[in-house]
C-alpha positions as CSV (number, residue, x, y, z in Angstrom):
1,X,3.8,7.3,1.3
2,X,2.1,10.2,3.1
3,X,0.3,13.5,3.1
4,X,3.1,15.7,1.4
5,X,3.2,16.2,-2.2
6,X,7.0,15.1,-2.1
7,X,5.7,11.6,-1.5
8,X,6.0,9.0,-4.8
9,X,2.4,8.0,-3.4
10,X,0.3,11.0,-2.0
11,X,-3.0,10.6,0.0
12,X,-4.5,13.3,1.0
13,X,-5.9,12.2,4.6
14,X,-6.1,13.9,8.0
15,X,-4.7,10.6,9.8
16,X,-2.0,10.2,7.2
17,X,1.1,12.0,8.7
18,X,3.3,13.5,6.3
19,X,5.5,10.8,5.7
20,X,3.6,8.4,7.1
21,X,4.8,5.2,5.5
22,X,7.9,3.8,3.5
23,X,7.3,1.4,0.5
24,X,9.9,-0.7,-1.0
25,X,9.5,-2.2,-4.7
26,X,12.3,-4.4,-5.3
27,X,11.1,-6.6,-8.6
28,X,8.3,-8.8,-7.6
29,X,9.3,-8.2,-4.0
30,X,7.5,-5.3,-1.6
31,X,8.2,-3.9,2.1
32,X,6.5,-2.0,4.2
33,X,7.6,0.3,7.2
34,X,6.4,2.5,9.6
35,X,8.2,6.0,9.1
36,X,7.5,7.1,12.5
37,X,3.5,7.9,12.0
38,X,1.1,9.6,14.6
39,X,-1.1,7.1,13.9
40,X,0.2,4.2,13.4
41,X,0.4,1.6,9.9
42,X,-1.0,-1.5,9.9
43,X,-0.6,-4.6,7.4
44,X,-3.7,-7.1,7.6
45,X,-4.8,-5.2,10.6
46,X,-1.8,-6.2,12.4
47,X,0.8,-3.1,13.3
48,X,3.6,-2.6,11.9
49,X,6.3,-2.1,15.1
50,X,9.3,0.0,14.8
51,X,11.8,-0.2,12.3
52,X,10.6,-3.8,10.9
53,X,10.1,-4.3,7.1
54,X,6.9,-6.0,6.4
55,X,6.6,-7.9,3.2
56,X,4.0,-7.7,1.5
57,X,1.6,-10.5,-0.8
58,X,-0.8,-9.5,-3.3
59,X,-4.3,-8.7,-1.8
60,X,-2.8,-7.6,1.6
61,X,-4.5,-4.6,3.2
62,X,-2.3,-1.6,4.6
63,X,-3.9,0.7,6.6
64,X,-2.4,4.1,7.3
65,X,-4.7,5.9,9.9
66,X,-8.3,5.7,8.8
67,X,-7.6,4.7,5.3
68,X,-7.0,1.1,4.3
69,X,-5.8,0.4,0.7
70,X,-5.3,-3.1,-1.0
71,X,-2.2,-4.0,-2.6
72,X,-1.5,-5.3,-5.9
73,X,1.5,-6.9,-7.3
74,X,1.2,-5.5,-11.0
75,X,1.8,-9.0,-12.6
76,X,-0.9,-10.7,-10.5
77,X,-3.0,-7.0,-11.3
78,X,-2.5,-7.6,-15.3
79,X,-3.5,-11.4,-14.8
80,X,-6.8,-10.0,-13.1
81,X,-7.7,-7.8,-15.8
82,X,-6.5,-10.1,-18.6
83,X,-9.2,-13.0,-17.3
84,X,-11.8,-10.1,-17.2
85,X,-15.0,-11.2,-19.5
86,X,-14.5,-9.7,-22.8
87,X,-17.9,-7.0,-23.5
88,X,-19.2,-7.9,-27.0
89,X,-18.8,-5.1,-29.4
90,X,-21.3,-3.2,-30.9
C-alpha cells in the first residue's frame, strides 16, 4: 500500500510514502506492517512499531498519515450488503 502506482493498493496522498504500508491477505486472515513510512501507520489509532505484523478484524481503522481507511473482511462485506433493505421496484 502506498503512493506509487506499483502498489496492489494505490492512494494518492501527500503523507502516504511510496510504499508506505504492507498488507497480507492470507484467507480470512489479514496483517498489517509498517514498511518503513515517514509518517508513520497506525491500526485503531495505535502505531504500528517496527517490523511487527498487526492483525487485522473487520471494522478496524488503519491510518496511513492523514488518511484513515476502514477495513473489511469481504465475507463479513457481502453479509452487510446482503441484509441491506431490498428498494421496491418500480
Amino acid at each position: 500500500m502506498g503512493r506509487a502506482a506499483s502498489n496492489d493498493v494505490v492512494i494518492s496522498h501527500s503523507q502516504v510514502s511510496k510504499l508506505h504500508a504492507r498488507l497480507k491477505l492470507d484467507g480470512d486472515n489479514a496483517t498489517l506492517q509498517d514498511a518503513s513510512s515517514s509518517n508513520g501507520t497506525f491500526v485503531n489509532a495505535s502505531k504500528v512499531k517496527g517490523d511487527a505484523e498487526v492483525q487485522l478484524r473487520h471494522g478496524d481503522t488503519i491510518g496511513l498519515g492523514a488518511v484513515v481507511i476502514t477495513f473489511f473482511l469481504r465475507p463479513a462485506l457481502f453479509d452487510l450488503l446482503a441484509a441491506r433493505p431490498k428498494l421496491p421496484a418500480g
